[in-house]
C-alpha positions as CSV (number, residue, x, y, z in Angstrom):
1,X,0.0,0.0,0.0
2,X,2.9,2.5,-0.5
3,X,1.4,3.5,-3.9
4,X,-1.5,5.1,-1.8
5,X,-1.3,8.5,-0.9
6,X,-2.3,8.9,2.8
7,X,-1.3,12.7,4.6
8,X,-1.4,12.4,8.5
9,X,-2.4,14.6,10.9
10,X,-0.8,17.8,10.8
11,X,-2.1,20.4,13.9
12,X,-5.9,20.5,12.7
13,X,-5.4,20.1,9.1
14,X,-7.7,17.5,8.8
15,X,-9.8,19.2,6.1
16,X,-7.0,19.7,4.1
17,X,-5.7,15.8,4.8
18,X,-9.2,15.2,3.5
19,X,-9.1,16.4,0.1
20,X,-5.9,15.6,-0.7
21,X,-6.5,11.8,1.0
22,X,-9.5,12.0,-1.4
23,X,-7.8,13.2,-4.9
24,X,-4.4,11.4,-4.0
25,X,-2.0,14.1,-4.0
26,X,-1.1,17.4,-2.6
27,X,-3.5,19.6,-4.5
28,X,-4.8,22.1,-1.6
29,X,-2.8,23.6,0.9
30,X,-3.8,25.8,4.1
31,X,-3.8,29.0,2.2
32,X,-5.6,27.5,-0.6
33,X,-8.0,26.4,1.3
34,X,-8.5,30.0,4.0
35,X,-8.6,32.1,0.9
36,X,-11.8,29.9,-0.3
37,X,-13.0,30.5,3.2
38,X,-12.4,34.1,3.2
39,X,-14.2,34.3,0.0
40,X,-17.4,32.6,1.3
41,X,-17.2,35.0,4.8
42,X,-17.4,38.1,2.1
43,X,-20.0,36.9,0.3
44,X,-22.2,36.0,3.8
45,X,-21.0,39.7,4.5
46,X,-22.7,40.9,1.4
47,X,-25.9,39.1,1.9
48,X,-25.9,40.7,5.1
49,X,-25.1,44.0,4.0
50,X,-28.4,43.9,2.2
51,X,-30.7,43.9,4.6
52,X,-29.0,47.4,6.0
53,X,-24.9,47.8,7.4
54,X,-26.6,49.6,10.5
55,X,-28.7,47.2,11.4
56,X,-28.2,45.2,14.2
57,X,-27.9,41.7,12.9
58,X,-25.4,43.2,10.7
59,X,-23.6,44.7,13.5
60,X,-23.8,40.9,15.6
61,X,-22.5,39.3,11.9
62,X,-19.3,41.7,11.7
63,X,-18.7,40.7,15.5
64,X,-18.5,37.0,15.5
65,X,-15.7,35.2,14.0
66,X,-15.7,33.4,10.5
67,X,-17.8,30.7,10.6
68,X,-15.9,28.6,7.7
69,X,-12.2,28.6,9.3
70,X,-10.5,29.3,12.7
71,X,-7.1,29.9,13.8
72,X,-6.7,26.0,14.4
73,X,-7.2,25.1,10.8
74,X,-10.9,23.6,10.8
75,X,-12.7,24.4,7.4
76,X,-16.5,23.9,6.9
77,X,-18.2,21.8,4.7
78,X,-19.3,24.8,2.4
79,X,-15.3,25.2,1.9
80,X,-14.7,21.6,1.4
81,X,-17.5,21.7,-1.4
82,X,-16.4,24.8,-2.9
83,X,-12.8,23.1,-3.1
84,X,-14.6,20.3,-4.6
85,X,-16.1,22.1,-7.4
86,X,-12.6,23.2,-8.7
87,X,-12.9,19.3,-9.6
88,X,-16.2,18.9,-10.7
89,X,-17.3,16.4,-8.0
90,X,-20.2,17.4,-5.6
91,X,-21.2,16.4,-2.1
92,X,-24.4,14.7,-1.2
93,X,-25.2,13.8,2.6
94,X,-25.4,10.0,2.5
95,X,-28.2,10.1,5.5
96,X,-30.6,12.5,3.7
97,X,-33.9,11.0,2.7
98,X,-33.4,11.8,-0.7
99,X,-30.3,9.8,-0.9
100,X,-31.8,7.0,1.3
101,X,-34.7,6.8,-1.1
102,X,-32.2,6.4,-4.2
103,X,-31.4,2.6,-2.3
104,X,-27.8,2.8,-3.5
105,X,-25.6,0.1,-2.1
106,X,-22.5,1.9,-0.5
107,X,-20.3,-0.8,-2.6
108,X,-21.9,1.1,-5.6
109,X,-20.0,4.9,-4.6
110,X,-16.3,5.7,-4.8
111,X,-15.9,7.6,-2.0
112,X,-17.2,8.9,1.4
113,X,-16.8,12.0,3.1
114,X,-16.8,11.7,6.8
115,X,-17.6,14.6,9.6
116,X,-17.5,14.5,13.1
117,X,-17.1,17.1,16.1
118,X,-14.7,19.1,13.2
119,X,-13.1,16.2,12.2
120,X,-13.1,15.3,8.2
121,X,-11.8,11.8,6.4
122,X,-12.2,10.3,3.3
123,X,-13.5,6.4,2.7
124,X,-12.1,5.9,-0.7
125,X,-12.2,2.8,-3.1
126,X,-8.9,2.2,-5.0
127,X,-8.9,-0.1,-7.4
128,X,-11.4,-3.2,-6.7
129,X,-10.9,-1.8,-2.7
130,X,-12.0,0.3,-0.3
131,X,-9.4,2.4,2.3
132,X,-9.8,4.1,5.3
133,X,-8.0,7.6,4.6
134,X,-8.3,8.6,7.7
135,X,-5.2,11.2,8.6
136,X,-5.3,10.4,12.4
137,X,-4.5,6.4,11.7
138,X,-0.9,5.3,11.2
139,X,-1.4,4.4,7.3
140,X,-4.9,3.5,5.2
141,X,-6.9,1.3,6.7
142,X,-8.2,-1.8,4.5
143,X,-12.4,-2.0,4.5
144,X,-13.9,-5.2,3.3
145,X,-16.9,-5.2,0.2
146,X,-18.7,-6.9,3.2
147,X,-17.7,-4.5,6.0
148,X,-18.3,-1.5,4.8
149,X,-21.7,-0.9,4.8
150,X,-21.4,-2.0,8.4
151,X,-18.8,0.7,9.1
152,X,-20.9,3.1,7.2
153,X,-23.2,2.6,9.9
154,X,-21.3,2.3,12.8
155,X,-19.9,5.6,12.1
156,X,-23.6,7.5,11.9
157,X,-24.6,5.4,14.8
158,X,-21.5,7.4,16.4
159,X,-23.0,10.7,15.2
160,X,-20.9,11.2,12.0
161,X,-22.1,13.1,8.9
162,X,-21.3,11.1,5.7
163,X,-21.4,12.8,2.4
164,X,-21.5,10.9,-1.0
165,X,-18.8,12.3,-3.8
166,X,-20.4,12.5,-6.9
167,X,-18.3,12.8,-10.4
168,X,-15.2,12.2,-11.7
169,X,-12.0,11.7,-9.4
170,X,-8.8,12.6,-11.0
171,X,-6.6,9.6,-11.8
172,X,-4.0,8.4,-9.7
173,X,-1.4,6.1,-9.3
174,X,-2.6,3.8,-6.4
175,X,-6.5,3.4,-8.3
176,X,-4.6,2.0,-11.4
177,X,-2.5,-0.1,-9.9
178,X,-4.5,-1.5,-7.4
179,X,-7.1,-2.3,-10.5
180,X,-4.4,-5.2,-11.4
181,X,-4.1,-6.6,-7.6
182,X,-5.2,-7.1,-4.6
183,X,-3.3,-5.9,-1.2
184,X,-3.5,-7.9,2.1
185,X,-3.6,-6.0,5.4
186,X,-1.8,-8.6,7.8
187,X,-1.8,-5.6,10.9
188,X,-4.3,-3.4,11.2
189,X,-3.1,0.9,11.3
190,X,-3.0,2.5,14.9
191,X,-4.1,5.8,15.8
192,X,-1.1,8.6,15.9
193,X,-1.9,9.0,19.4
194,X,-2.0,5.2,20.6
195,X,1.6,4.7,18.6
196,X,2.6,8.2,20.1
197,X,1.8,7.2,23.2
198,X,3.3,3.5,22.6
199,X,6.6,5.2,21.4
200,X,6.6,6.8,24.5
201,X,6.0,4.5,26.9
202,X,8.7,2.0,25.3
203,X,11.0,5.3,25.4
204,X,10.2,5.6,29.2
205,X,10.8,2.2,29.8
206,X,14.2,2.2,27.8
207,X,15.5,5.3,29.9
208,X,14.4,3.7,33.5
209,X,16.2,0.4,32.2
210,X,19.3,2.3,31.1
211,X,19.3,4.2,34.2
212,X,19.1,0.7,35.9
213,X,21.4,-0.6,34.3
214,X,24.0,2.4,34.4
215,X,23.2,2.5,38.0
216,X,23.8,-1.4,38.5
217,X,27.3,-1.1,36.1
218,X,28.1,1.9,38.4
219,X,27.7,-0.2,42.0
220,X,29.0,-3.4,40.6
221,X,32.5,-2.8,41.5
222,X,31.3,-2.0,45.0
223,X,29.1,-4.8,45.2
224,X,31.4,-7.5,44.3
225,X,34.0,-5.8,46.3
226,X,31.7,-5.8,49.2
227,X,30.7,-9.3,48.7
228,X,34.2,-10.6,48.6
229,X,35.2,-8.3,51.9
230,X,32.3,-10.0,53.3
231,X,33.3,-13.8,52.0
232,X,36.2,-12.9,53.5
233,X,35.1,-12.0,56.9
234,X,33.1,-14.5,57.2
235,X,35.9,-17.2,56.4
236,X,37.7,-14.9,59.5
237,X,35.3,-15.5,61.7
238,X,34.8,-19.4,61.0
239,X,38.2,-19.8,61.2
240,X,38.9,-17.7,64.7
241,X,36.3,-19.9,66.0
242,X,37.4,-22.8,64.6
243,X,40.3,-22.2,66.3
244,X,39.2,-21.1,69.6
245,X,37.4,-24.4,69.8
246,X,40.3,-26.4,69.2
247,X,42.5,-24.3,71.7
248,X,39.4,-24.3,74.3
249,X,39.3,-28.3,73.4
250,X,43.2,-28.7,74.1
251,X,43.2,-26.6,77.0
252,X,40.6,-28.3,78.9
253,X,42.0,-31.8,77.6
254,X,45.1,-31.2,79.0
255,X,43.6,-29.9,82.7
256,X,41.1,-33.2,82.7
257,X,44.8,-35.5,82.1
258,X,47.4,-33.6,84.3
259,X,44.9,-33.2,86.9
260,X,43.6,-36.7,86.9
261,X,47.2,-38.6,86.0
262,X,47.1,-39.4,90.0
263,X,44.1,-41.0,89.4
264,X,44.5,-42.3,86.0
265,X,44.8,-45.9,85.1
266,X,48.8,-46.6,84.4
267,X,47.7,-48.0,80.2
268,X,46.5,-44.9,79.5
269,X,49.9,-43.4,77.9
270,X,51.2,-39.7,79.1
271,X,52.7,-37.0,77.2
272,X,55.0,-34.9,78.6
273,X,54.4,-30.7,77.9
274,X,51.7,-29.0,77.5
275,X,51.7,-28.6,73.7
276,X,49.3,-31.4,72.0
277,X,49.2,-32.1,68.6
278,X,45.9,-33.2,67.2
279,X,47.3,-36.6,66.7
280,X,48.2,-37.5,70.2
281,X,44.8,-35.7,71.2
282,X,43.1,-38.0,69.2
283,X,44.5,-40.6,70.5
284,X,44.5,-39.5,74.1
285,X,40.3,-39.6,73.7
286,X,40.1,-42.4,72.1
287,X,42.0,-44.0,74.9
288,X,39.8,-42.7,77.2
289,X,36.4,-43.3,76.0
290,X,37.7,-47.1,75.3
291,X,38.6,-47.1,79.1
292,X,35.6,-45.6,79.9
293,X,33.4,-48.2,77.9
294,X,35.4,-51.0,79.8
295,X,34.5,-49.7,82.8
296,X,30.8,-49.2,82.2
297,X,31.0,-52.5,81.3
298,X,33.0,-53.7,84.6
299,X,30.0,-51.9,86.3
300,X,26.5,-54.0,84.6
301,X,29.0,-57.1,85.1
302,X,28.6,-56.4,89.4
303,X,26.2,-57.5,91.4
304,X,23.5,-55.1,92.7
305,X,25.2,-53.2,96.2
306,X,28.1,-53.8,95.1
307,X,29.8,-50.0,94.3
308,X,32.7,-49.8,91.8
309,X,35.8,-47.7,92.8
310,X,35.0,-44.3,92.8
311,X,38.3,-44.3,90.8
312,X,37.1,-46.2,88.0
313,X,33.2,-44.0,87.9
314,X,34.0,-40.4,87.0
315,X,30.8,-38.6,86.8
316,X,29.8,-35.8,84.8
317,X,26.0,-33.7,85.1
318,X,25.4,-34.2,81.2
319,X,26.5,-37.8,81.1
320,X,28.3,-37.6,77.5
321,X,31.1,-39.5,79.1
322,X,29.7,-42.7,79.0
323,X,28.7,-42.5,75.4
324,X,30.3,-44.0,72.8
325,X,33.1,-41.4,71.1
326,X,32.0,-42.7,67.6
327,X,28.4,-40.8,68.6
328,X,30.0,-38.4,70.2
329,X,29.9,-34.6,68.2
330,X,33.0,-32.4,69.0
331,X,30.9,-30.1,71.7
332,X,30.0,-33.1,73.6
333,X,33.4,-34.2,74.1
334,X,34.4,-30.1,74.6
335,X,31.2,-30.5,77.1
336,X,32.6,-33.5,78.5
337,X,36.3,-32.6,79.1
338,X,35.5,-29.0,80.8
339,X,33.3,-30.6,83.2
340,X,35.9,-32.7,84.0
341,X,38.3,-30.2,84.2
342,X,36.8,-28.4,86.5
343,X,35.8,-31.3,88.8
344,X,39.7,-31.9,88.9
345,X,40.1,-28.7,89.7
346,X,37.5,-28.5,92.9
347,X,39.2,-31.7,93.6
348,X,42.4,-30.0,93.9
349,X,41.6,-27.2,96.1
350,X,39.6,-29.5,98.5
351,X,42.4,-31.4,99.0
352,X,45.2,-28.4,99.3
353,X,42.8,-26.9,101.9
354,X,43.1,-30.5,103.7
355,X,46.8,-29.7,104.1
């Protein structure tokens, strides 16, 4: 449908986009057009003038602006038909009995000319087809044989006036070309102001994204840095207490075996200092929890009254002692060996006081 001439809407034009919509081409302009109005406002004058330039409707008449143009750019019908008759061709109102009574089928016409609240387009058939001319829609607008006699009437149902072109239209390029084929309308033309409005909204959208985006690119050397700083932190931290727990572990190993080595069965093997290695604490629990076992054991294996020796039955209040150290988590056995610690301790100063 390039071949087709089709003017959009230019400030309120639309008269103008009419005719030339209609006669496919660029044959009126604004002055054209204002100095056919200005020409029907002297003759109105005139007529006036007759019945008496002092009178008072004559007075009203010189007070009241033109009645076929504005400062917008709306033209009346009488200077659309007057533009019309350059061409020969002549407006009938498609509504009017007298038309009505004619029984015309609207497939029948060539063209429509189509008012409404000082809005003007043109329905034209190009070819074997009718468009939708209308200057305030993206590009013509394909009509149906079938449809348009319901658009016809959707549009007067709306409260347009439709006037019938009668004569001759010049020829164009887009009616003789469109007599060969037939055109396919796969989208249907938007208004200006929807696809205004569309353009803007995606033109919105596009500038908060950017600004997201710039705003993200801008903080993403922070953010990672902050994320590795606090990665790093965290690792710190685990590691600190990781270490605090083994050096609380040790500490409180070593009390529970020097304080108890008076006590402490002779097969349970001694290291000398008071640097551990993980290794021999290892090794130190294991020993003990396998003596302890044993002497659980020892215990279900008397008979009832009979006590063990209060050597062989250390006690603690959570009783993680006399579990097995394959169950055991680290902060039992940490639990475990503090306890004991610190009943070694007491033990101690009870005795020192003794002496």
């Amino acid at each position: 449908m390039e071949s087709i001439f089709h003017e959009k809407q230019e400030g309120s034009l639309c008269a103008q986009h009419c005719l030339n919509n209609l006669l496919q081409g660029e044959y009126f302009s604004p002055v054209e057009l204002s100095s056919i109005a200005h020409q029907l406002d002297e003759e109105e004058r005139m007529r006036m003038a007759e019945g008496g330039v002092t009178s008072e409707d004559y007075r009203t008449f010189l007070q009241q602006p033109s009645g076929n143009m504005d400062d917008s750019g709306f033209f009346s019908i009488q200077v659309i038909s007057n533009a019309l008759k350059v061409w020969g061709l002549e407006l009938i109102l498609f509504n009017s009995p007298e038309y009505q009574r004619l029984r015309i089928d609207p497939i029948n016409e060539r063209s429509f000319i189509c008012n409404y609240k000082e809005h003007w387009f043109t329905v034209r058939k190009l070819g074997k087809q009718w468009f939708n001319l209308n200057s305030l829609l993206t590009g013509p607008e394909l009509i149906s044989d079938t449809y348009l006699a319901l658009f016809l009437a959707q549009l007067q149902q709306e409260g347009y006036s439709i006037f019938v072109v009668k004569g001759d239209l010049p020829d164009c390029e887009a009616d003789q070309l469109l007599q060969m084929i037939r055109v396919q309308q796969m989208h249907r033309p938007k208004l200006i102001g929807e696809e205004l409005a569309q353009v803007k909204e995606q033109s919105v959208q596009k500038t908060d994204l950017e600004q997201t985006l710039e705003a993200n690119e801008g903080s993403g050397v922070l953010d990672e840095e902050e994320e590795d700083l606090q990665r790093a932190l965290a690792l710190s931290r685990q590691q600190i207490d990781m270490e605090d727990e083994e050096a609380d572990l040790r500490r409180a190993i070593q009390l529970s075996m020097q304080g108890s080595s008076r006590n402490a069965p002779q097969d349970v093997p001694q290291t000398s200092g008071t640097q551990l290695t993980s290794e021999e604490l290892r090794k130190r629990r294991e020993a003990y929890f396998e003596k302890q076992q044993q002497q659980q054991q020892r215990q279900q294996q008397n008979p009832p009254g009979q006590l063990p020796h209060p050597r062989e039955t250390p006690t603690t209040s959570s009783g993680a002692l006399g579990r097995d150290p394959g169950d055991m988590s680290e902060e039992d056995m940490l639990q475990a060996a503090v306890t004991m610690s610190l009943e070694t301790v007491r033990n101690n100063f009870i005795t020192e006081e003794k002496k």
